[in-house]
C-alpha positions as CSV (number, residue, x, y, z in Angstrom):
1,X,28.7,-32.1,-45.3
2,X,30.0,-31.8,-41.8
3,X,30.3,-34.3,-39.1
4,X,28.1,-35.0,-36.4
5,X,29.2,-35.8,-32.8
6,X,27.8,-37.8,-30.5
7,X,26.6,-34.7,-28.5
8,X,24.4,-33.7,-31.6
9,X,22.8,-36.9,-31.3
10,X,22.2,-37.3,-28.4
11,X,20.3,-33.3,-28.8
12,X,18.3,-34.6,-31.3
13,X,17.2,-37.6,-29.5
14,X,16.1,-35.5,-26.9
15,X,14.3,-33.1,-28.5
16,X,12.3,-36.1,-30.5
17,X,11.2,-37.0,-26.7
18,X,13.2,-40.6,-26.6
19,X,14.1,-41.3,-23.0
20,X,17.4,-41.9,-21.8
21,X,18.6,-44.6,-19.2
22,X,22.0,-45.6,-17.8
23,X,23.3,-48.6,-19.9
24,X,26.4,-50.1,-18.3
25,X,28.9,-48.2,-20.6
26,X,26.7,-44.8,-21.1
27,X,23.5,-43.5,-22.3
28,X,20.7,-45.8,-24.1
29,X,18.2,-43.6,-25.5
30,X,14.6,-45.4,-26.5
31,X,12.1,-44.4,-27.6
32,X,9.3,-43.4,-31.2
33,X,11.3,-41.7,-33.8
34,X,10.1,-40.3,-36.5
35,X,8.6,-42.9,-38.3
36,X,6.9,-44.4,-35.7
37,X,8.8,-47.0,-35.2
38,X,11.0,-48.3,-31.6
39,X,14.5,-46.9,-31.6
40,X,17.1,-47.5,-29.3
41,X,20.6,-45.8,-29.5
42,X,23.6,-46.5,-27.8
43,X,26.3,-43.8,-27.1
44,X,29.8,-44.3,-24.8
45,X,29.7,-42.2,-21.9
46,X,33.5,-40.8,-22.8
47,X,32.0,-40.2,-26.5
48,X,30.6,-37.0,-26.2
49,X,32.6,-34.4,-28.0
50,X,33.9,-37.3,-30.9
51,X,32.3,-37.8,-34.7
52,X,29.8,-40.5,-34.9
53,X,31.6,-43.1,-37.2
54,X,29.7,-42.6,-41.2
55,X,27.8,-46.2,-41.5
56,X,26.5,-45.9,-37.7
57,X,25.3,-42.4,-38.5
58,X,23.7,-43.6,-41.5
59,X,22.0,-46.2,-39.5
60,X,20.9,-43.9,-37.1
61,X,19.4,-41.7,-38.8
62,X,17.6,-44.3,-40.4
63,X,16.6,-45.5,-37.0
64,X,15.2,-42.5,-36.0
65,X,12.8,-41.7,-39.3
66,X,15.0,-39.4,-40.9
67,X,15.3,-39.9,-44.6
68,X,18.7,-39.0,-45.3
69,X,21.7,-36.6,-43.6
70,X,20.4,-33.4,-44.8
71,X,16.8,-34.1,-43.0
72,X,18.8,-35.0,-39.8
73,X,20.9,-31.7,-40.3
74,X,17.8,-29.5,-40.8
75,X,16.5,-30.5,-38.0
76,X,19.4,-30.2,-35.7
77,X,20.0,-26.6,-37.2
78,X,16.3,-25.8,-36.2
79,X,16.8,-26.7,-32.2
């Protein structure tokens, strides 16, 4: 399974329509995900281009209504 970057994130959180705002260290991206539920995702402003750490992706996806990493893949291959 390959890795996701921050920049692939922050892709999908955009194209699920979460809204991004200036947090004091980078991006905060809120928002509905998938599931209906609030999300709110942090990401360093000198992260872009680095792997998201495993048990934060994990979380993450969760977060955002995705079921598991293929689902998240799936859908970033289909942007």
């Amino acid at each position: 399974m390959p890795t996701c970057s921050f920049r692939d994130l922050s892709l999908v959180c955009k194209a699920l329509g979460l809204e991004s705002c200036r947090g004091k260290k980078g991006l905060i991206w809120k928002g509905m995900g998938l599931n209906g539920q609030m999300v709110s995702i942090s990401i360093h402003e000198h992260a872009g281009g680095r792997d998201v750490p495993d048990g934060t992706f994990l979380k993450y996806i969760k977060d955002l209504g995705f079921s598991n990493k293929h689902e998240f893949y799936d859908y970033l291959r289909n942007l």
